[in-house]
C-alpha positions as CSV (number, residue, x, y, z in Angstrom):
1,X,-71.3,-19.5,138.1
2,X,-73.6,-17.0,138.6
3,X,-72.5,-14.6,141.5
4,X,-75.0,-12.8,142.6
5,X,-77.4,-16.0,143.1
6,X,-74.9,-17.2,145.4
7,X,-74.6,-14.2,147.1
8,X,-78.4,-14.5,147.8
9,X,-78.1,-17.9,149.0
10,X,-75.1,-17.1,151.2
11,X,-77.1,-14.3,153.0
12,X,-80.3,-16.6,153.0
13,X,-78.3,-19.2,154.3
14,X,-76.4,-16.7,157.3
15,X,-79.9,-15.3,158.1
16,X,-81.4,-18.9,158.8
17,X,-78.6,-19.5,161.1
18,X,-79.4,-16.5,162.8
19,X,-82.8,-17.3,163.6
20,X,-82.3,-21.0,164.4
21,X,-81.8,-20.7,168.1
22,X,-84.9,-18.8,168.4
23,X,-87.3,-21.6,166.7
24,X,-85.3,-24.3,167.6
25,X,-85.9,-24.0,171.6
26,X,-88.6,-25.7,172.9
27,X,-91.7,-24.1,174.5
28,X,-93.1,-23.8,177.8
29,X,-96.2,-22.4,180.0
30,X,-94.1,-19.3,180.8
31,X,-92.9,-18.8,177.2
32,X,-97.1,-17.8,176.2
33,X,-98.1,-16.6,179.2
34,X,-97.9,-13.2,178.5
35,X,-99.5,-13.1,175.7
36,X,-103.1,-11.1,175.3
37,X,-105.3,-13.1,173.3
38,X,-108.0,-12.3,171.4
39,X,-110.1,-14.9,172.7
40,X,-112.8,-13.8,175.2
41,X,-112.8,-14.9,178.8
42,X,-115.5,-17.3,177.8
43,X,-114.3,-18.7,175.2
44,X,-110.8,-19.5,176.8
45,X,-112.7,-21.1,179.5
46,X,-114.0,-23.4,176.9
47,X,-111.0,-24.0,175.2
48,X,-109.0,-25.1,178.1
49,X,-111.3,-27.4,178.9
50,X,-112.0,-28.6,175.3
51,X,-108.2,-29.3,175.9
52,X,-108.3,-31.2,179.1
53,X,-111.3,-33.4,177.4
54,X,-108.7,-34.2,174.4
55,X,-105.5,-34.8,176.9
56,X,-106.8,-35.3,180.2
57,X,-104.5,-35.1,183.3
58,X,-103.2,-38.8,183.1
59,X,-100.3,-39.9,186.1
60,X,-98.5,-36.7,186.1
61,X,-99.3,-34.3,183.3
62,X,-102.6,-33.2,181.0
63,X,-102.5,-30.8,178.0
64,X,-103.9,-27.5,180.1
65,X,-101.5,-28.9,182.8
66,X,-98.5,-28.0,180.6
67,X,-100.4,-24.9,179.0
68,X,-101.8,-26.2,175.5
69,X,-104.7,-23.7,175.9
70,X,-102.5,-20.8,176.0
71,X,-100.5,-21.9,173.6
72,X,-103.6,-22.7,171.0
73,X,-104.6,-19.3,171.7
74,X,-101.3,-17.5,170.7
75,X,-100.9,-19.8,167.7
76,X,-104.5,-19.3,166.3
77,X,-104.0,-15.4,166.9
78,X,-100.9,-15.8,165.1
79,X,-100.6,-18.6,162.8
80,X,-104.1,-18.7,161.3
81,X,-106.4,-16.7,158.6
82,X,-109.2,-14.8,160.1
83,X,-111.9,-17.4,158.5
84,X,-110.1,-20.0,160.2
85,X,-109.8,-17.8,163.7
86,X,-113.3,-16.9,163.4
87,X,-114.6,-20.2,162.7
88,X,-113.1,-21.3,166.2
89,X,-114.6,-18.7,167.9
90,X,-118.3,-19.7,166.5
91,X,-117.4,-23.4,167.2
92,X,-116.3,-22.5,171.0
93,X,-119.8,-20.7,171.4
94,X,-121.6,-24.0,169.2
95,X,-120.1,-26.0,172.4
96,X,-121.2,-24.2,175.0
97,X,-124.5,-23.9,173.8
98,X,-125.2,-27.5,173.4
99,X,-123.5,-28.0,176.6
100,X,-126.3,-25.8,178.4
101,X,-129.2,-27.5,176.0
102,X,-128.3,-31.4,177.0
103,X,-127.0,-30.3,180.5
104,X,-127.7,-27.6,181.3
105,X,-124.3,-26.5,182.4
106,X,-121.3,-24.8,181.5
107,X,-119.0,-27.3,178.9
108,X,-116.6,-26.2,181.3
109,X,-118.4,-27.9,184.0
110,X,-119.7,-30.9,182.2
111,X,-118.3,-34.5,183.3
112,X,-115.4,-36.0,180.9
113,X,-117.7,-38.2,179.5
114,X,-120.2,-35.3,178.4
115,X,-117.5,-33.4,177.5
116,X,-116.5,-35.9,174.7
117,X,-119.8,-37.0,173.8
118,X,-120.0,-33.4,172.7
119,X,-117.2,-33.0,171.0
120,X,-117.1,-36.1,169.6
121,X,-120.6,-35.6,168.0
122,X,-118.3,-33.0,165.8
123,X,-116.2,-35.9,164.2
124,X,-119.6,-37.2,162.5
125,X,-120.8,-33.9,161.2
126,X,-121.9,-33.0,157.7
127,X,-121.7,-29.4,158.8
128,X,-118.2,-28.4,156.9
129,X,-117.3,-25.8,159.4
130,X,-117.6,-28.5,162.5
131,X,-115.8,-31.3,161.2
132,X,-112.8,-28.5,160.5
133,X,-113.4,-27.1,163.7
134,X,-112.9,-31.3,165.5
135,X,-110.0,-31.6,163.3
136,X,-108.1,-28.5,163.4
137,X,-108.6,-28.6,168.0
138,X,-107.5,-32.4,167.6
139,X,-104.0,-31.8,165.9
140,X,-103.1,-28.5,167.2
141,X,-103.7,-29.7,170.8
142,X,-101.8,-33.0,170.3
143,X,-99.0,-31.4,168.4
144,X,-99.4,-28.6,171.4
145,X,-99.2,-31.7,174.1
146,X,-95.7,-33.4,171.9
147,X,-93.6,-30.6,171.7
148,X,-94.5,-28.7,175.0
149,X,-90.9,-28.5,176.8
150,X,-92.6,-30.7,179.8
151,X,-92.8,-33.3,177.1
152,X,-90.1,-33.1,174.9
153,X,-86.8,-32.3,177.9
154,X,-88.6,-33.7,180.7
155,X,-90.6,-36.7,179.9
156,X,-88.9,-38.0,176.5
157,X,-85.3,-36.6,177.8
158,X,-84.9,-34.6,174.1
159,X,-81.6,-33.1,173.7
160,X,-81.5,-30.0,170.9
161,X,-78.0,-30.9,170.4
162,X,-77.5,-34.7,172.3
163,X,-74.2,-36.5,172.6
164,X,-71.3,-35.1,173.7
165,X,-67.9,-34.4,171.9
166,X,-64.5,-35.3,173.6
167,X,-61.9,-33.5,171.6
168,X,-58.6,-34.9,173.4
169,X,-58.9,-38.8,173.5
170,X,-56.5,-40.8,174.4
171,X,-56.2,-43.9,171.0
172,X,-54.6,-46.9,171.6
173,X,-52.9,-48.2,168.2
């Protein structure tokens, strides 16, 4: 056996622990709301409501209602290449500007309905960049939406560690 490979895996393996509670906790509208993104004003304006056209606010809860904007912001300021960053940024501004050409209004202030004929015009695009861009918004704001804690603890009742252990019971034999 070779030693020092195990001790590697040992300390891999006590470093994970370490870090598990950290990762393992859920997140919530307080949890990003710190954070300073890189987004212009503008183009969080946009974003939210790009979010609230893909999850509106249905009986109790919507994606911007539990934060999903904020938390799209940190995660493509953190999580994502600078191509990739960038290319939301340029599809944010693509929105808005077809927004004030059909409507002439903010996307922010369009209806639902012109929201996602907007947006939805993406899906069909030869343009590359675009049908990334539809993509990308669609699964990060629906993964965003499933594993916000107002999901995950209040609405699905997810435990991090469920059951309970009884350590004196009583065994009839």
């Amino acid at each position: 056996m070779n030693r020092r490979s195990t001790l590697k895996t040992l300390a891999s393996a006590t470093g994970a622990l370490l870090v598990l509670p950290g990762w393992a906790k859920s997140w919530n509208k307080d949890s990003v709301r710190l954070y300073i993104s890189s987004f212009t004003k503008d183009q969080q304006e946009t974003l939210s409501a790009l979010v609230d056209t893909i999850i509106p606010v249905g009986d109790k809860i919507g994606g911007r209602s539990v934060g999903v904007d904020t938390f799209l912001q940190k995660l493509f300021d953190k999580c994502y290449e600078k191509e990739v960053q960038d290319n939301v940024k340029k599809q944010l501004a693509a929105l808005e500007t077809t927004a004030q050409t059909q409507f002439n209004i903010p996307f922010g202030e369009c209806t639902q309905l012109q929201r996602e004929t907007i947006f939805l015009a993406l899906s069909n695009s030869t343009i590359k960049e675009e049908k990334d861009f539809f993509n990308l918004l669609k699964s990060e704001t629906i993964r965003g939406f499933s594993t916000s804690e107002e999901v995950m603890v209040k609405y699905h009742k997810f435990k991090i560690a469920p059951g309970h252990y009884y350590g004196c019971v009583d065994v009839n034999a």
